[in-house]
N, C-alpha and C positions, 0 to 999 in steps of 0.2 A: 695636328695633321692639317695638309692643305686642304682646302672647301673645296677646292676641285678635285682630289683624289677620294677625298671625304664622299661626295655624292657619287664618285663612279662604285665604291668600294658598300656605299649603302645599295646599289641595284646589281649586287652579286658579280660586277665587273672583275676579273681575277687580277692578280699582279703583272701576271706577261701581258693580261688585254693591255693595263694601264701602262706599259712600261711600250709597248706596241704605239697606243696614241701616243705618247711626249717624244718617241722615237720620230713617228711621222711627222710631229710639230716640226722638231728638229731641221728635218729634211722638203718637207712638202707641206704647208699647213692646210692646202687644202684638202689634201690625199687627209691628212688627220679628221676634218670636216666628217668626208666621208666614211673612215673607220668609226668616229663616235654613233654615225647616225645609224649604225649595225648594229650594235651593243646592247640595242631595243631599252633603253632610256625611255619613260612616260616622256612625251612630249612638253609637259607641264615643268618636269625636273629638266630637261635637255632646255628648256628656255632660261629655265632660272642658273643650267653651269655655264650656257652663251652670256647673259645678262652680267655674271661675274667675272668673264674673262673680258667680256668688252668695258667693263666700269673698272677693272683691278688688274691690268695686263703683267703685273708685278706678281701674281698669283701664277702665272704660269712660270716665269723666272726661278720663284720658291719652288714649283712642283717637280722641275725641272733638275733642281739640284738636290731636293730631296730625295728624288728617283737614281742620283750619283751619274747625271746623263751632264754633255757639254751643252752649255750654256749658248756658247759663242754660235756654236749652227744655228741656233734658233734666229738669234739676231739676224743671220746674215739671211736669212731664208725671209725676214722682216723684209730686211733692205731690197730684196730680191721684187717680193712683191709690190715693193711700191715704187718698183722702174716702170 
């Protein structure tokens, strides 16, 4: 299982929350920011699933496709932010 779904799924995050965040990735990553910070995540664990996504950006990729969600939105919504 991904380390990123692995932690949301250890703080009783449900399937549609998780499938809700990689949605938002998808489309808006920072609207996703803000849904994680709802999810009431220890701040301790919410630094160490930031800590993985910023060290291992390939972990959202994996998380992305293992949730059977498009890929390619994520990327473009990448590109998007860094105009």
């Amino acid at each position: 299982m991904n380390p990123i779904i692995a932690i949301l799924k250890e703080h009783n995050v449900t399937d549609a929350q998780i499938n809700d965040v990689f949605q938002a990735l998808t489309q808006n990553p920072m609207m996703a920011m803000s849904i994680i910070g709802q999810l009431g995540i220890p701040p301790e664990k919410l630094q160490q699933l930031m800590g993985l996504v910023m060290q291992n950006p390939a972990l959202i990729k994996e998380a992305v496709e293992e949730l059977g969600l498009d890929f390619t939105k994520v990327e473009a919504a990448q590109a998007q932010l860094k105009k």
